[in-house]
C-alpha positions as protocol buffer text, in pm:
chain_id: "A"
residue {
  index: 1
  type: UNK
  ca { x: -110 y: 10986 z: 201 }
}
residue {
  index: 2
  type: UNK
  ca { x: 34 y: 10799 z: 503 }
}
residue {
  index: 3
  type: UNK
  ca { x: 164 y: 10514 z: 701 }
}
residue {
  index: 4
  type: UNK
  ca { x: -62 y: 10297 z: 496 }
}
residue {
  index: 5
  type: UNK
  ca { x: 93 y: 10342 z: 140 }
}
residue {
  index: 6
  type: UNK
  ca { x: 478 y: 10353 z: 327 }
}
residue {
  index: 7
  type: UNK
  ca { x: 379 y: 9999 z: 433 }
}
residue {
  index: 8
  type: UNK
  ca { x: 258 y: 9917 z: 125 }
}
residue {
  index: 9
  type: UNK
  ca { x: 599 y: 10022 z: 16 }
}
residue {
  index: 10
  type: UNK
  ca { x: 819 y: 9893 z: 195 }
}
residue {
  index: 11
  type: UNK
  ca { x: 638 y: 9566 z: 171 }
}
residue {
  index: 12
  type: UNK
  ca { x: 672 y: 9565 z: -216 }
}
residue {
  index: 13
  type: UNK
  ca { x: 1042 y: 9640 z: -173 }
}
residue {
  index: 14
  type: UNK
  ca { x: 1094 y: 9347 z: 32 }
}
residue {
  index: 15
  type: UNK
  ca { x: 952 y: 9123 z: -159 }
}
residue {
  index: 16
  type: UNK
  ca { x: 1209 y: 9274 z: -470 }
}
residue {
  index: 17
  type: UNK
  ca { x: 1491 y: 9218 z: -209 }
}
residue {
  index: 18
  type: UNK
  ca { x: 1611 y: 8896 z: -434 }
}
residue {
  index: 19
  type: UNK
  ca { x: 1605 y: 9045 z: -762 }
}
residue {
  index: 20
  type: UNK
  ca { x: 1727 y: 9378 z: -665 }
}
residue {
  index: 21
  type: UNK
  ca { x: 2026 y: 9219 z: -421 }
}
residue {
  index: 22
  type: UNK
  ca { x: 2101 y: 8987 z: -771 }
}
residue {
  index: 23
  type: UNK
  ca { x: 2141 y: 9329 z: -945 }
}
residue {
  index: 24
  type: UNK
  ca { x: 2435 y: 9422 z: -698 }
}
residue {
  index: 25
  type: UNK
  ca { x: 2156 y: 9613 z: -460 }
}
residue {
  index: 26
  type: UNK
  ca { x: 2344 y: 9588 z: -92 }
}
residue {
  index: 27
  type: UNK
  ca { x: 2056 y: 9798 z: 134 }
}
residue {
  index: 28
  type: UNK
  ca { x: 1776 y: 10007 z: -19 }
}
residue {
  index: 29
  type: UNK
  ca { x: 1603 y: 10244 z: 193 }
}
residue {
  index: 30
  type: UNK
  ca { x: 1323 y: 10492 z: 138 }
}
residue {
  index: 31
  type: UNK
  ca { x: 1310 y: 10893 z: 190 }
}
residue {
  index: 32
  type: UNK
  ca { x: 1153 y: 11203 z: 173 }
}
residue {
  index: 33
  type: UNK
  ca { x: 752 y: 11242 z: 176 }
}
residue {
  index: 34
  type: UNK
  ca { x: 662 y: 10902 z: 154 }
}
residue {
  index: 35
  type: UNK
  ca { x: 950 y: 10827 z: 494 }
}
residue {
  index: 36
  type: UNK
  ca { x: 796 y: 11155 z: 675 }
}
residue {
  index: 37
  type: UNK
  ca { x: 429 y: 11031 z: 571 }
}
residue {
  index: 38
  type: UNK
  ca { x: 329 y: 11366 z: 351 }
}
residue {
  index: 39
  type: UNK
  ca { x: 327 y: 11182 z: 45 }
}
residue {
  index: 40
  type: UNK
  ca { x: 6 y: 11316 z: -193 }
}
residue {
  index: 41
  type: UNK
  ca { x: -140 y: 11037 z: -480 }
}
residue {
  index: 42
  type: UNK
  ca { x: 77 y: 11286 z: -716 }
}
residue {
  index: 43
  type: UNK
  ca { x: 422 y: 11216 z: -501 }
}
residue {
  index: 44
  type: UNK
  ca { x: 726 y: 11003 z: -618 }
}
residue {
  index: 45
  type: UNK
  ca { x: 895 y: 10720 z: -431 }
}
residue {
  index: 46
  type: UNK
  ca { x: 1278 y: 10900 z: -286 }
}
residue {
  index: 47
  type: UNK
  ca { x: 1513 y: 10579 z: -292 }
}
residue {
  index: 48
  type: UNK
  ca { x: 1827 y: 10539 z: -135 }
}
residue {
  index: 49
  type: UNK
  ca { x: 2047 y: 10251 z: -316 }
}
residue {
  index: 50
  type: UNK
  ca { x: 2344 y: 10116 z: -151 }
}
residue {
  index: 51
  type: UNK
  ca { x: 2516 y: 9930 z: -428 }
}
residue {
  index: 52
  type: UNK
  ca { x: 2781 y: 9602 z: -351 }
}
residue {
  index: 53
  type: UNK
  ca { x: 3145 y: 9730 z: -454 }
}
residue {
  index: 54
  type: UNK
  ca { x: 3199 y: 9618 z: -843 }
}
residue {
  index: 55
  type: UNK
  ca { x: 2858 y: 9555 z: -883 }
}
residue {
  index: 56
  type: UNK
  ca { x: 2738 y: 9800 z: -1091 }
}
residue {
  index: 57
  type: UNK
  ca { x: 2909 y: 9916 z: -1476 }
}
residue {
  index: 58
  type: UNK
  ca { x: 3048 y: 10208 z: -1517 }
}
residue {
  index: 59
  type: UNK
  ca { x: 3009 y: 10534 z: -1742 }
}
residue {
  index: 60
  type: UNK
  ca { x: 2790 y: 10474 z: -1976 }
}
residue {
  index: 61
  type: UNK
  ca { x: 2699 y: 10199 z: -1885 }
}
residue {
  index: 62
  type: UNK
  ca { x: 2626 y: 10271 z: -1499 }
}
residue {
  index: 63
  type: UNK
  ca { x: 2313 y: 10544 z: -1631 }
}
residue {
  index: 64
  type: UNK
  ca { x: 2162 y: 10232 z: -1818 }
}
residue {
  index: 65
  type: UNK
  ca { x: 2249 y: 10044 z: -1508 }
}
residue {
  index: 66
  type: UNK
  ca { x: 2032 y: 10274 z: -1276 }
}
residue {
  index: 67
  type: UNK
  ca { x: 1790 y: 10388 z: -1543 }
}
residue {
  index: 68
  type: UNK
  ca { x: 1698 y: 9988 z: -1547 }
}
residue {
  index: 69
  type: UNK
  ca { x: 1653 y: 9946 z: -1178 }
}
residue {
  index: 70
  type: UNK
  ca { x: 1446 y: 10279 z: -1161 }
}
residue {
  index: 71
  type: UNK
  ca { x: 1198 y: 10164 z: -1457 }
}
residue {
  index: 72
  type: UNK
  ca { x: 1147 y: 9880 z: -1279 }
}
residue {
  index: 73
  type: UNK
  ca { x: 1117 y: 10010 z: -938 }
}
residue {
  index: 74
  type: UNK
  ca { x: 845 y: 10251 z: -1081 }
}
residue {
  index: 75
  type: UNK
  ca { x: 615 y: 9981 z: -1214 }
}
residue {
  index: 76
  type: UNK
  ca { x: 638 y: 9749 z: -950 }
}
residue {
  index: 77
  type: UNK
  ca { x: 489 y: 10058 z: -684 }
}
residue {
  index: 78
  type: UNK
  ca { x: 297 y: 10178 z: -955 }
}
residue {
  index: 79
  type: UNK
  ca { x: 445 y: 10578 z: -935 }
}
residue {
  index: 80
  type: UNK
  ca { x: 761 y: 10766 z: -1037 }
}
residue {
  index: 81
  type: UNK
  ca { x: 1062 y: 10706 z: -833 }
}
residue {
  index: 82
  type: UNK
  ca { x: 1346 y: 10896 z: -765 }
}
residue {
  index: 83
  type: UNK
  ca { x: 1685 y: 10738 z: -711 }
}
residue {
  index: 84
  type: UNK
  ca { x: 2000 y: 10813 z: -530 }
}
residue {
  index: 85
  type: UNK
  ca { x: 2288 y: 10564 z: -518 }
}
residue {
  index: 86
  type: UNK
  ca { x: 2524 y: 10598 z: -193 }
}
residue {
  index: 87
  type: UNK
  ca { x: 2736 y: 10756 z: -87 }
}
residue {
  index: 88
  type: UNK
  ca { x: 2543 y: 11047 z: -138 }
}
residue {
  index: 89
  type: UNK
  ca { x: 2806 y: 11304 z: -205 }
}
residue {
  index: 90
  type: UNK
  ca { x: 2559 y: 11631 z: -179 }
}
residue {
  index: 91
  type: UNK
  ca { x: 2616 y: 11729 z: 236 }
}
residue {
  index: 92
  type: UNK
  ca { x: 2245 y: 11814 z: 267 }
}
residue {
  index: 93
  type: UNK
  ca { x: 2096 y: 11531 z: 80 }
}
residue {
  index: 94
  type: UNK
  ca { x: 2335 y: 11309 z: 334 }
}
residue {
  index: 95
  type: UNK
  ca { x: 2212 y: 11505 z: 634 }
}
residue {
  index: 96
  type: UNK
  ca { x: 1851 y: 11444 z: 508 }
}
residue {
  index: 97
  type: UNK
  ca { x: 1892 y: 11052 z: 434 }
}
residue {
  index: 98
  type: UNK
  ca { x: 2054 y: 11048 z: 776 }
}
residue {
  index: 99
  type: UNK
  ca { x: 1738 y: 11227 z: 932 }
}
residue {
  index: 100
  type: UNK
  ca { x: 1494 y: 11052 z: 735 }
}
residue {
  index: 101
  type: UNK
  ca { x: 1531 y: 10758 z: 547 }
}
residue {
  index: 102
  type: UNK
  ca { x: 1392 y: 10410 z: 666 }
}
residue {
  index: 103
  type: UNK
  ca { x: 1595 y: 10111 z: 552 }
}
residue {
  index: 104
  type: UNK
  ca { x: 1392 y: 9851 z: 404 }
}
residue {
  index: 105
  type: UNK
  ca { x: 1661 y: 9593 z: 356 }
}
């Protein structure tokens, strides 16, 4: 698509940067096509999630955790989003984020 639906974006992010940084969200940042501006109407939204330490459940309880912020991720930018949550322990996916990603908060 282009810099146009980024912006749109990163402006919808922003304004979620209260509820998301009440869910234990510490920086969010976005990646892949939509950060390198090859996005097509059919992309998803790559999202990098830096959670606050002890903020988030765990087992179990973490996937609901994550599920929860990606279902409501998706409908506020109207598309499917992908999520990673940081550190991100796969060594190309890290050198990719660092290459690519643009922090929105």
């Amino acid at each position: 698509m282009s810099a146009e639906n980024r912006n749109r974006i990163v402006m919808t992010l922003r304004a979620l940067e209260p509820d998301l940084r009440a869910r234990g969200v510490r920086h969010i940042s976005v990646f892949g096509s939509v950060a390198r501006g090859e996005d097509t109407p059919n992309s998803d939204v790559d999202l990098a999630l830096d959670l606050a330490s002890g903020s988030a459940p765990e087992g179990f309880q973490f996937t609901a955790f994550v599920d929860e912020v990606k279902r409501s991720l998706a409908a506020a930018l109207s598309c499917s989003v992908d999520i990673v949550i940081l550190p991100a322990r796969r060594r190309d996916l890290a050198q990719t984020l660092r290459r690519e990603a643009i922090v929105v908060f």
